[in-house]
TORTOR-448213 format. One line per 4 residues: number of its first residue (from 1); their letters; for each residue x, y, z of N, C-alpha, C. Coordinates in pm, 1 decimal. Example, Ala and Ser with C-alpha at 12.3 -4.5 7.8 and 13.67 -1.06 7.14 Angstrom:
TORTOR-448213
1	AS	1319.0,-569.0,780.0,1230.0,-450.0,780.0,1320.0,-330.0,780.0 ~ 1285.0,-225.0,708.0,1367.0,-106.0,714.0,1290.0,3.0,787.0;
***
This chain:
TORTOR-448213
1	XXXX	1102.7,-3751.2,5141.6,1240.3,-3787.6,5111.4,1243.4,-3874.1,4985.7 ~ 1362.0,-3835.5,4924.4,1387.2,-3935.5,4779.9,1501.1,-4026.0,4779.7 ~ 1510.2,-4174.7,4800.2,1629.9,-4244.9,4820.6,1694.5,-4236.8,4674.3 ~ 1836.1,-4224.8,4688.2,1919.4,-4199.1,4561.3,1987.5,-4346.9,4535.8;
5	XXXX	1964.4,-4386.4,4445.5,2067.7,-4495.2,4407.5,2217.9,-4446.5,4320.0 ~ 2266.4,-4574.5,4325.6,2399.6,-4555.7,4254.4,2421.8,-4494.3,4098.3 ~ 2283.9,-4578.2,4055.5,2338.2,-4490.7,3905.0,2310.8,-4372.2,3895.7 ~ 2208.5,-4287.4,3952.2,2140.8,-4185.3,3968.8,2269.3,-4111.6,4007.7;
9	XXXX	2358.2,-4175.0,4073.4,2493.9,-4043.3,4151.3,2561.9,-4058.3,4075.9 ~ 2591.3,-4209.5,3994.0,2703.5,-4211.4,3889.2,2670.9,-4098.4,3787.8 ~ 2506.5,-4096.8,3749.0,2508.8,-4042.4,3615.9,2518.8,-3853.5,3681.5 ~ 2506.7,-3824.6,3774.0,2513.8,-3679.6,3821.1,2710.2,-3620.3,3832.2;
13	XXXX	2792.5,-3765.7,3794.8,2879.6,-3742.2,3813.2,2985.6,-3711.8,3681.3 ~ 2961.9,-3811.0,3576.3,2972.6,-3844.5,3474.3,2887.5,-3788.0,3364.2 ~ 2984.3,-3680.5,3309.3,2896.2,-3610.1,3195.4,2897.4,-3672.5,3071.2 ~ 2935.9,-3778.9,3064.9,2970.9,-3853.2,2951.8,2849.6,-3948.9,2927.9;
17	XXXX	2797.5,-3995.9,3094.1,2700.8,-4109.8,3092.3,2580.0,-4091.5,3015.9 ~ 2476.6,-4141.3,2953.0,2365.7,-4141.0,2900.0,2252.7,-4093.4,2955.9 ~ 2236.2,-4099.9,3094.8,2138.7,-4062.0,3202.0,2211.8,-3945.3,3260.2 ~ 2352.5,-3819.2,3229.8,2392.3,-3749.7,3284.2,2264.5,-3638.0,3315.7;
21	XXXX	2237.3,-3586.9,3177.8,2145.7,-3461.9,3148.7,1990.3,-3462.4,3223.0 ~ 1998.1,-3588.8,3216.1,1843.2,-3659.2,3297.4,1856.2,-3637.4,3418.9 ~ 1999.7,-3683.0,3478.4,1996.6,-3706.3,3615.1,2017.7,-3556.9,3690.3 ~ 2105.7,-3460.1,3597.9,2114.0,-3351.1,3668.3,1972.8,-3243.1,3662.0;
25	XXXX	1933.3,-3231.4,3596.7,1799.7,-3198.9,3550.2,1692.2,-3238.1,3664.8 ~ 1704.4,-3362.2,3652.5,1605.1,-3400.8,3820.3,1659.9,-3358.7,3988.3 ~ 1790.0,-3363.5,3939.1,1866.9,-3312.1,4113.2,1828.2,-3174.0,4107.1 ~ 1836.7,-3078.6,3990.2,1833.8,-2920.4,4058.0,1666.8,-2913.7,4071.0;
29	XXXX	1617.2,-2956.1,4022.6,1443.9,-2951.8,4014.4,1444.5,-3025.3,4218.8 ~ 1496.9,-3131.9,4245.3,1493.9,-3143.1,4401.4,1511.8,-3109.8,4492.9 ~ 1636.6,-2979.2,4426.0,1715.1,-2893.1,4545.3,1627.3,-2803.5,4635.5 ~ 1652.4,-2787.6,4740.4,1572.4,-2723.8,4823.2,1390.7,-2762.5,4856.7;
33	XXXX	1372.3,-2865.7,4765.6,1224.6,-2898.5,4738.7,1209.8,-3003.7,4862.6 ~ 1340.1,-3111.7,4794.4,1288.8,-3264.7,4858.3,1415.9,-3277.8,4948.3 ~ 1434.8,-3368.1,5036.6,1616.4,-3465.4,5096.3,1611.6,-3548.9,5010.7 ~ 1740.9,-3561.1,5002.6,1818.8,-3661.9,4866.8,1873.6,-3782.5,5009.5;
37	XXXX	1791.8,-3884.8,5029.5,1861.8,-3964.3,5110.1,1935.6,-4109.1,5062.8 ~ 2078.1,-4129.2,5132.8,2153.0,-4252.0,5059.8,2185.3,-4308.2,5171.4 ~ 2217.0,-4475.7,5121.8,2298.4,-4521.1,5230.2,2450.9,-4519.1,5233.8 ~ 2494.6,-4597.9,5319.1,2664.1,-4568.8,5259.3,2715.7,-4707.8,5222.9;
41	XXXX	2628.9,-4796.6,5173.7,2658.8,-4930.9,5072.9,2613.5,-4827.9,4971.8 ~ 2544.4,-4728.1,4953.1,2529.9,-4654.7,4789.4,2660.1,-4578.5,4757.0 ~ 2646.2,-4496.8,4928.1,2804.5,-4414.0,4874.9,2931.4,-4500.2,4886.0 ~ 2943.6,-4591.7,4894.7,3071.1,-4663.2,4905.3,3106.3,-4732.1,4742.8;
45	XXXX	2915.2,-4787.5,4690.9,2944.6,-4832.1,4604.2,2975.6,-4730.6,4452.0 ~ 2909.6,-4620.1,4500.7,2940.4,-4498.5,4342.9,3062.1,-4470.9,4365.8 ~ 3110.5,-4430.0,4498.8,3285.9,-4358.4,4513.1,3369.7,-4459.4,4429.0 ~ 3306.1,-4635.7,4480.2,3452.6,-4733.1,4377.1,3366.8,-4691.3,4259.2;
49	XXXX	3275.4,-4679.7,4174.8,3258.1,-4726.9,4026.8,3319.8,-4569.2,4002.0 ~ 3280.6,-4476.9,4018.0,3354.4,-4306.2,4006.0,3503.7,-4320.6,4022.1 ~ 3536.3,-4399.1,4085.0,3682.3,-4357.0,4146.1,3746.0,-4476.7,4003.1 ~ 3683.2,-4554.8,4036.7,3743.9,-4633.5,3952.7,3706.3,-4607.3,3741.7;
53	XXXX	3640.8,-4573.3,3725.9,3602.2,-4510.4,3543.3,3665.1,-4362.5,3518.2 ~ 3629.2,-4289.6,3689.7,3676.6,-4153.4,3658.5,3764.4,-4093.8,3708.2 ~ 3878.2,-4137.9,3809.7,3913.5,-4102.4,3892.9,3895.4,-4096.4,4064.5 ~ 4011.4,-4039.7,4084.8,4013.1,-3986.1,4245.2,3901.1,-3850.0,4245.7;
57	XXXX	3938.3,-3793.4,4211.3,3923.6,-3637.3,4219.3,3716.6,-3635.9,4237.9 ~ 3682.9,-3696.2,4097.9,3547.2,-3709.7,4113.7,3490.2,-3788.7,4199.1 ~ 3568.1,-3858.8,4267.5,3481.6,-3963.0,4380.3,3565.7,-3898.8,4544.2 ~ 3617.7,-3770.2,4504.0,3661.2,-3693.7,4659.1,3545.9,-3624.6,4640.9;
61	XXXX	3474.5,-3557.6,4518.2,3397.1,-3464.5,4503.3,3250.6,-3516.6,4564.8 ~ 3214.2,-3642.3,4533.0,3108.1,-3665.3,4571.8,3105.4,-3669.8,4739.2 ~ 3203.1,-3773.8,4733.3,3268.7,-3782.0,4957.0,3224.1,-3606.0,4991.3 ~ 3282.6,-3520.2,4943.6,3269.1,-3369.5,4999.5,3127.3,-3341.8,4997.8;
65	XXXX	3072.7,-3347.6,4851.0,2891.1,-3331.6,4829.4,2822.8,-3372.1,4983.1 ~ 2853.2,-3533.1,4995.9,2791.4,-3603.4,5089.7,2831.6,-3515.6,5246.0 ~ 2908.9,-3466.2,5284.5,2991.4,-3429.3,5385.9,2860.4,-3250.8,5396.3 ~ 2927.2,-3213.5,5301.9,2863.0,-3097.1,5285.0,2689.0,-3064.4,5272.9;
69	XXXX	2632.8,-3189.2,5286.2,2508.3,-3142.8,5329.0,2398.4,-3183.9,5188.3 ~ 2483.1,-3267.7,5052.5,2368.3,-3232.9,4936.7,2312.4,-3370.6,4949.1 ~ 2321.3,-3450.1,4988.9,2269.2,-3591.5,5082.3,2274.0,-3609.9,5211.7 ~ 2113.7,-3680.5,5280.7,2109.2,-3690.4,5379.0,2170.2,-3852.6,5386.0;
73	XXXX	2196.8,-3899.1,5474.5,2307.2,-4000.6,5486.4,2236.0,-4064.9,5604.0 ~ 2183.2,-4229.8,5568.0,2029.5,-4248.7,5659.6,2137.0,-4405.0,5676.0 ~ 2128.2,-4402.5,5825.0,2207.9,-4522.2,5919.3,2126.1,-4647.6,5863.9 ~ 2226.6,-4754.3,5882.1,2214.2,-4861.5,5831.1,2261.4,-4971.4,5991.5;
77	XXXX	2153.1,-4977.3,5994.9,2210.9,-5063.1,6163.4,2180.0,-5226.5,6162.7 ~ 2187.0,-5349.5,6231.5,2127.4,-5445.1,6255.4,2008.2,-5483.5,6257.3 ~ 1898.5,-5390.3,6262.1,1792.9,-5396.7,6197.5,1723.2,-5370.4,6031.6 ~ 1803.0,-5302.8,6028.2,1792.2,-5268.2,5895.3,1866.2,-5386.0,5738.4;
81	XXXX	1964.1,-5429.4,5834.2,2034.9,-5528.8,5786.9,1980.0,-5695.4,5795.4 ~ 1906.6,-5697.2,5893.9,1833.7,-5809.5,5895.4,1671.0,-5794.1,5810.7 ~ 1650.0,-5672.4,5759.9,1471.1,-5656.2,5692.5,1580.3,-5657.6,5531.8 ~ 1712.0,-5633.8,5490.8,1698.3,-5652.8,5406.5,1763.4,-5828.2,5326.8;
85	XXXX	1818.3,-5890.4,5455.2,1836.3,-5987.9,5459.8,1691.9,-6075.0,5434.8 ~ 1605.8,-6000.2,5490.1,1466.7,-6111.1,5462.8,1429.3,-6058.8,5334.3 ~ 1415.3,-5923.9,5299.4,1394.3,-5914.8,5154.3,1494.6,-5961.7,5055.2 ~ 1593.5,-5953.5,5053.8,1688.8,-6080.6,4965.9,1648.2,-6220.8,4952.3;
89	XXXX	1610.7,-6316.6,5049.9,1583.6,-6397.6,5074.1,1442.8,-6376.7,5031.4 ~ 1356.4,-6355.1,5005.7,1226.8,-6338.5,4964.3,1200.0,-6330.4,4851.7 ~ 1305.7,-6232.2,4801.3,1328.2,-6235.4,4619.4,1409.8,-6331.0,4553.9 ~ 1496.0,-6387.7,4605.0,1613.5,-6504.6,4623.9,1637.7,-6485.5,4449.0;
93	XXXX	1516.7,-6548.8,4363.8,1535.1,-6569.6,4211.5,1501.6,-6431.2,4117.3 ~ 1530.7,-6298.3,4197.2,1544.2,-6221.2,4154.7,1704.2,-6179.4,4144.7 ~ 1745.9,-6144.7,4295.6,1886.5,-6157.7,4321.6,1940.7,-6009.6,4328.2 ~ 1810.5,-5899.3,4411.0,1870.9,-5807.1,4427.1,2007.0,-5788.4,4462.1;
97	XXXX	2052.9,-5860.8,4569.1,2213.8,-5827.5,4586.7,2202.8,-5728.8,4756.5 ~ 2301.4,-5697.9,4786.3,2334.6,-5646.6,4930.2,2264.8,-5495.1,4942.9 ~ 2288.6,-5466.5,4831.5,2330.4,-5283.4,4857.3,2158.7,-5217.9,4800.1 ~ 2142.4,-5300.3,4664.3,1980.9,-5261.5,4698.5,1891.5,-5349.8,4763.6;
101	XXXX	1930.2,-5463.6,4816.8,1794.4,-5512.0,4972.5,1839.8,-5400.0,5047.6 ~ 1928.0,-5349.2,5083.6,1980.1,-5211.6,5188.0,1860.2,-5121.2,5163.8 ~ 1897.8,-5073.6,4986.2,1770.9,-5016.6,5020.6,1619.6,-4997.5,5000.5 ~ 1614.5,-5096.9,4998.2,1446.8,-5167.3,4980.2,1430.1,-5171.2,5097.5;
105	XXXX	1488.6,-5215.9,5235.9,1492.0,-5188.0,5370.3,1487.2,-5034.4,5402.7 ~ 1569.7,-4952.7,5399.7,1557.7,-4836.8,5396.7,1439.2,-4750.1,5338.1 ~ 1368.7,-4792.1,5256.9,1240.8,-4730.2,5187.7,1154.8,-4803.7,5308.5 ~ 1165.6,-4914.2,5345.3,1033.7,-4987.0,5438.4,1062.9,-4915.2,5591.5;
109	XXXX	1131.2,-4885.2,5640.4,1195.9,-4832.8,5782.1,1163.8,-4667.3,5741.6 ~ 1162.9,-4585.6,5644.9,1128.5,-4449.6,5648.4,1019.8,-4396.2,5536.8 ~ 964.6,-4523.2,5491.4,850.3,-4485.5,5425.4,871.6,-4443.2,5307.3 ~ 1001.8,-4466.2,5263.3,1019.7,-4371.0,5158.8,970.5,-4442.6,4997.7;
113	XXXX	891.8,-4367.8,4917.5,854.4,-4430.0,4802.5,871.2,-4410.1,4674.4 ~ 1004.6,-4256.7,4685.4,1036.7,-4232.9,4556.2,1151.0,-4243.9,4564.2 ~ 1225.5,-4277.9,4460.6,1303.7,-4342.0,4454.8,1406.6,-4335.9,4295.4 ~ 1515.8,-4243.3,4329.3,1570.4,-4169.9,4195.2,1706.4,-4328.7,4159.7;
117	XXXX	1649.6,-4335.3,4074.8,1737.6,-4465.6,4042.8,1724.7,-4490.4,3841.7 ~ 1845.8,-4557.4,3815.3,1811.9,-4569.7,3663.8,1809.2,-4724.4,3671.5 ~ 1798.1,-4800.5,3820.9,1773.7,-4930.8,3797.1,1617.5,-5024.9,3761.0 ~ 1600.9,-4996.5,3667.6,1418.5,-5012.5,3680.1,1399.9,-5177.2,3699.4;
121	XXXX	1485.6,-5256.3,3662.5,1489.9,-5371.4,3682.0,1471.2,-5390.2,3799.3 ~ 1550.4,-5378.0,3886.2,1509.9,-5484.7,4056.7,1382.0,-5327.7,4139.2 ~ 1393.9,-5204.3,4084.3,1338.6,-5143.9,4165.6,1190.5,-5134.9,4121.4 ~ 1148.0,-5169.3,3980.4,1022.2,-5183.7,3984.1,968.1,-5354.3,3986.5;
125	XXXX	1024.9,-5410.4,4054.5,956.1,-5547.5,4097.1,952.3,-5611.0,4214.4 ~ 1053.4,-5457.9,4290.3,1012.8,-5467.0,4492.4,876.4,-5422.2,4475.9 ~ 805.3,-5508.2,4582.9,685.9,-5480.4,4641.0,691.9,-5386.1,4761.8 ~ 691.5,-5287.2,4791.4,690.1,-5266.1,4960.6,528.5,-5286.6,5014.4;
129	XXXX	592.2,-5290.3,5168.7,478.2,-5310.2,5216.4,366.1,-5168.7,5263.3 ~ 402.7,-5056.6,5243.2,334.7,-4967.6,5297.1,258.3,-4916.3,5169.7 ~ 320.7,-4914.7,5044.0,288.4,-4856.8,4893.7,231.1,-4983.2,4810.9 ~ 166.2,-4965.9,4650.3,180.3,-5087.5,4595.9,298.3,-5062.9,4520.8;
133	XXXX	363.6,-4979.2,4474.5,485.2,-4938.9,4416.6,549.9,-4847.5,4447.5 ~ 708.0,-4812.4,4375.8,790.8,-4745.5,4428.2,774.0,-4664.8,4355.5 ~ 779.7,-4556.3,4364.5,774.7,-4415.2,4257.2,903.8,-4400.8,4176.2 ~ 959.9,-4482.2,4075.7,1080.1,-4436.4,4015.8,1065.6,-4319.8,3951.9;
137	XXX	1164.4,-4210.0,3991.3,1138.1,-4072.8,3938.4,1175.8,-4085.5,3797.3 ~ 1114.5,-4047.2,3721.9,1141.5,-4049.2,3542.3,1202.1,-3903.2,3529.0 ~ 1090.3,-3819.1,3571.3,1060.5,-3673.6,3518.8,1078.4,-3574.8,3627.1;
***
């Protein structure tokens, strides 16, 4: 499985963005290969930045994507919420923020180590504990 971050969906959404051509380029190369898994602090947070730069229409489109099967959509429960509460707190003077300790938790709870994101900042200076690094997909 490949956890998707926000910019990674922004830029699959937005043909305008800088990482568009990159990002779609890596999604059809995943299709049928790998699961595209998100949380829904990711999809909540691309639908406002989409909904809000680009519209309604493109942030119904993604809601449908997600609905329709092109993301797997991986629960976020009280446990999961408390491992990323300790990883926040662990990085404190980094300052990941809510939505990626979510999923820096989510990579530690399903193992997951690649990780399609254009955030290289906070995602290449999580440590997990099962990997020594996260595989940010480039290519």
């Amino acid at each position: 499985m490949i956890l998707i971050d926000t910019g990674a969906l922004y830029a699959l959404t937005d043909r305008h963005d800088k990482n568009h051509q990159h990002a779609t380029t890596l999604y059809r190369k995943f299709l049928g290969r790998e699961t595209l898994g998100l949380s829904l602090p990711v999809l909540t947070e691309s639908w406002l930045l989409i909904e809000a730069r680009l519209g309604r229409a493109p942030a119904h489109r993604l809601w449908q994507a997600v609905l329709g099967g092109a993301f797997d959509l991986l629960e976020v429960g009280s446990a999961e919420l408390q491992l990323a509460l300790e990883i926040e707190t662990k990085y404190a003077d980094v300052g990941f923020g809510l939505v990626d300790a979510i999923c820096f938790a989510l990579c530690e709870r399903h193992k997951i180590e690649k990780v399609f994101t254009y955030d290289q900042k906070h995602f290449s200076i999580y440590r997990p504990t099962f990997v020594s690094t996260l595989n940010l997909l480039r290519e």
